[in-house]
N, C-alpha and C positions, 0 to 999 in steps of 0.2 A: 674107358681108358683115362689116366692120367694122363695130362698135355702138360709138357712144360713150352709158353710162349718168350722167348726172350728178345730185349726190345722195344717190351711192348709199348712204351710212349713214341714211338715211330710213326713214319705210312705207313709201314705193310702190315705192324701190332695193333695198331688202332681198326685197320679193316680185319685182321684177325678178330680182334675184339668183338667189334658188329659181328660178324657172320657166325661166330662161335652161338649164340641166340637158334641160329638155325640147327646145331648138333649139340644141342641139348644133355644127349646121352652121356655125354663125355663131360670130364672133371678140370675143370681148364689152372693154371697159374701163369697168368700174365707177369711178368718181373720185368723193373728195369732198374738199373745200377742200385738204386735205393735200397731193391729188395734182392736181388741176388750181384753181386761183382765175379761177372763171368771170368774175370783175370784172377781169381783168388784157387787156383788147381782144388783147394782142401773143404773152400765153402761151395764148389761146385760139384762136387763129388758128395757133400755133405745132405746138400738139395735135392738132388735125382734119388739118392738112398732113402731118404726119412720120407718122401713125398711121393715114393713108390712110382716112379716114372715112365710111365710105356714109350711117351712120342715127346721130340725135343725140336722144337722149330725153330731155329737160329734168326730171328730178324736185326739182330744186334751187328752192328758195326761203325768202322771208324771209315765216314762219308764224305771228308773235306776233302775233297780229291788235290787242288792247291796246297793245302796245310800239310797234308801227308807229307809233300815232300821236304820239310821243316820238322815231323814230328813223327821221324822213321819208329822210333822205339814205341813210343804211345800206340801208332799205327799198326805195328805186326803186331802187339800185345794182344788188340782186339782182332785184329781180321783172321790172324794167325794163330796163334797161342792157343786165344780163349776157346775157340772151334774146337782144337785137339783137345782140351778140359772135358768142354760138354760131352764129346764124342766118346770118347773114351768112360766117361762115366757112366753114358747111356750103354756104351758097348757090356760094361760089368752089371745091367740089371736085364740084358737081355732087351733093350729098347731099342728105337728106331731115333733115324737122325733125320731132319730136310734143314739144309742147308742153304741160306740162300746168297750168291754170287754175282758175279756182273760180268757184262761185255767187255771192262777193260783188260782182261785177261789174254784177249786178243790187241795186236798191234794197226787194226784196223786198215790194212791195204787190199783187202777183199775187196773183189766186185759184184759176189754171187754170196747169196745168205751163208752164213757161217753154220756147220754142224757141231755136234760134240764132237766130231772124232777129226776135225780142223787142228794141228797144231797151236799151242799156246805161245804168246810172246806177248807179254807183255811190258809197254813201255815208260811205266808211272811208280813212285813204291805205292799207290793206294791199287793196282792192277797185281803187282808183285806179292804184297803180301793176301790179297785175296786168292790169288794162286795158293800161294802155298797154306789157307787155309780150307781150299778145296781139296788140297792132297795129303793134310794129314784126317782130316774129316772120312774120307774113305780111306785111309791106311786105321785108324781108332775104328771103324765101327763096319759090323759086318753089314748093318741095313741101315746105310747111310745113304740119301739121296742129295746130290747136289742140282738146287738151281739157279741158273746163268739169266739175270734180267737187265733191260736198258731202259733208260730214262722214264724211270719210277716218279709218278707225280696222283696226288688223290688233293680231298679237300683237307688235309690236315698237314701242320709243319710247316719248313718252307721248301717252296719246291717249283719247277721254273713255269705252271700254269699261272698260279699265283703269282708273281712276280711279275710275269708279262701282264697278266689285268692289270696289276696295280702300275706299272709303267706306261699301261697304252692308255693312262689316265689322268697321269702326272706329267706326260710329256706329247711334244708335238710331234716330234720324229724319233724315232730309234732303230739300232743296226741290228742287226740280227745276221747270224751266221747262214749260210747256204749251202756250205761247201762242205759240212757234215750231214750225212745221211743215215737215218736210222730209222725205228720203230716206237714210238710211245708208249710207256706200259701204265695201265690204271690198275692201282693198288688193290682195288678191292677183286679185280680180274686175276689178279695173282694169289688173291687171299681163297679166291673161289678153286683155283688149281692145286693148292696148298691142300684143301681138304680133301681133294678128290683124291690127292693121293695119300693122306691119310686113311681114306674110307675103305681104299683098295688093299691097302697094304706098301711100303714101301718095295720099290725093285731099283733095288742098288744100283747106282751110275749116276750120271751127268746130262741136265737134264738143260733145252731152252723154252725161254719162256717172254713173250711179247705180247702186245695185238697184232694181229693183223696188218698189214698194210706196208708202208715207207713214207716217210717224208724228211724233209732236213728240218734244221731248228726255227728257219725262214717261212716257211708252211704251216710249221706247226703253230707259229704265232701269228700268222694270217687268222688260220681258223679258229686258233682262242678269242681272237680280238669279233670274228665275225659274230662266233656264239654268244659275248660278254657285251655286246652291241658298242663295242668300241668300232669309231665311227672319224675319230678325227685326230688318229695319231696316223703317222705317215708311216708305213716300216718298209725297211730296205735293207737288201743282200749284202752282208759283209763276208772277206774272204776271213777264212780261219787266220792267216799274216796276219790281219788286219785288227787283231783281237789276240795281243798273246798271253800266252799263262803259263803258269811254273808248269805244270803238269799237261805234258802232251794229250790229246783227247783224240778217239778214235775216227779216223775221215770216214771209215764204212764200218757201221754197227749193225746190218742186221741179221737177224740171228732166226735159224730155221726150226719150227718151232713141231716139225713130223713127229721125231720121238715121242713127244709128252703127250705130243694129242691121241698117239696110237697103243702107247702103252696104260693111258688112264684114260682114254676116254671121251676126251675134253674136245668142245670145241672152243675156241677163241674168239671175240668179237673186235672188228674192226677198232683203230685207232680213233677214227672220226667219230661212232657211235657210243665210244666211252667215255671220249672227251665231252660230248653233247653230256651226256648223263652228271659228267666231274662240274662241269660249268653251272649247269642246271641248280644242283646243289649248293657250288658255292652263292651264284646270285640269290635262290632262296633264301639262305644262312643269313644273308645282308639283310633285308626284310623283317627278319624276327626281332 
C-alpha cells in the first residue's frame, strides 16, 4: 500500500517513521509543510491522486494550545479545514483515513474514564477546532478512523518529559500541577496502534487511545525525575488557580481505551513502563 504520513517532523511522525522499518511491504510518504501544505484543497488533492494513495495518517496539527486562542484562523485552517482536504481526497481514491485527535474535545468534569460515545464539549478553540476536524473527517470519508490521545510525549520535539528533565536540573524547586488527572501517552505506543490498524483495515468511528494507568502532572514528574536520577530538585503540588493560561485545560482526562483494544487487537502498556523505556533512550541519546 501507499502511506501518506502527514506531519511527519512531529512525535507521532517521527515514531511513525522508525516503526515504518518494521512494514517494510508498504510504500511510505512522510510529508511536512515543506513537502506537501495540507491547507492548499488543490495540492492536497493533487498528492493523494498522482501518489496513488491507499492510507492517509493525519499527525499534522496546530498544538499551541495557549496560542490557539490568539490564532483562531491559522488554528481551524490546520485542525479543521486541512482534515476535511485530506479526507475527502482520500474519500475520491477509495482510501482510508486515521485521524488523529485529543482529549480536549471533552470539557473534562468527568470522574470515570471518558468513552467515544461521552458527549463532546469542548472548552479551548485548540479543543473546538479539533472537534470540528473529527466531524468533517468522518462526514469526507467513508473509512475514516478517528483517534482521541492525551499528553503525547516521545524522545523527539518539545514535549513536557523533556522539559521536566531539563528543569529538575536547572532548578532547586518546582510547582507542578496535581489537580489535573490524566494518562501519559508514549508516541511510539500510539505509532504501534496506528499500524495495527492499518494492518486490519480501517472500521470507521471514534476511537481512545492512552497507556494504561492515571496519574496527575505532579506524578508524572515525580517519576520522570526518579527515572532521569534527578535527585535534588524539590517538586511540589500546585493547584490548576495557582498556574493560569489563556486556554482552560482538562481537570479529568482519562480516556477509556476498550474500543480500540477490542476491535484491533491491541494491548496497551502501562504509563510507568513506557515512560522507563522514553527516559531510557533519552539518557542514552546524552551519552553519544
Amino acid at each position: 500500500m501507499n502511506i501518506l504520513i502527514t506531519g511527519a517532523n512531529g512525535q507521532l511522525g517521527n515514531e511513525m517513521r522508525n516503526l515504518s522499518a518494521d512494514y517494510a511491504q508498504h510504500n511510505y510518504f512522510f510529508t511536512d509543510v515543506q513537502e506537501l501544505d495540507i491547507c492548499n484543497k488543490e495540492a492536497v488533492e493533487t498528492f493523494i491522486s498522482d501518489n496513488h494513495i491507499d492510507v492517509v495518517v493525519n499527525c499534522a496539527a496546530y498544538t499551541a494550545v495557549d496560542n490557539a486562542e490568539d490564532n483562531k484562523e491559522l488554528c481551524d485552517k490546520l485542525n479543521h479545514l486541512a482534515p476535511g482536504y485530506l479526507a475527502a481526497a482520500a474519500q475520491s481514491r477509495g482510501a482510508s483515513v486515521i485521524h488523529i485527535s485529543t482529549d480536549y474535545v471533552f470539557n473534562g468534569t468527568n470522574h470515570i474514564p471518558y468513552t467515544e460515545k461521552e458527549p463532546t464539549c469542548p472548552t479551548s478553540v485548540y479543543g473546538s477546532t479539533k472537534l470540528a476536524g473529527e466531524q468533517v473527517v468522518l462526514q469526507n470519508c467513508e473509512k475514516a478512523a478517528v483517534i482521541r490521545t492525551a499528553w503525547l510525549y516521545s524522545p523527539y520535539g518539545n514535549n513536557f518529559v523533556k522539559t521536566m528533565i531539563r528543569l529538575g536540573r536547572e532548578r532547586d524547586t518546582l510547582g507542578v500541577i496535581f489537580d489535573q488527572v490524566g494518562t501519559p501517552t508514549y508516541a511510539r505506543d500510539l505509532a504501534v496502534a496506528i499500524f495495527a490498524v492499518i494492518e486490519k483495515g480501517v472500521v470507521k468511528g471514534v476511537y481512545h487511545f492512552s497507556n494504561e494507568g492515571v496519574c496527575s502532572w505532579f506524578d508524572f514528574t515525580l517519576a520522570i525525575h526518579k527515572l532521569a536520577g534527578i535527585n535534588n530538585c524539590k517538586v511540589r503540588p500546585l493547584h490548576t488557580a495557582d498556574y493560569p493560561t489563556k486556554a482552560a485545560r482538562p481537570h479529568y482526562s482519562v480516556l477509556d481505551k476498550s474500543l480500540i483494544k477490542q476491535t484491533y487487537g491491541i494491548e496497551i502498556p502501562h504509563w510507568e513502563t513506557s515512560l522507563n523505556e522514553c527516559v531510557h533512550l533519552l539518557l542514552q541519546a546524552e551519552k553519544e
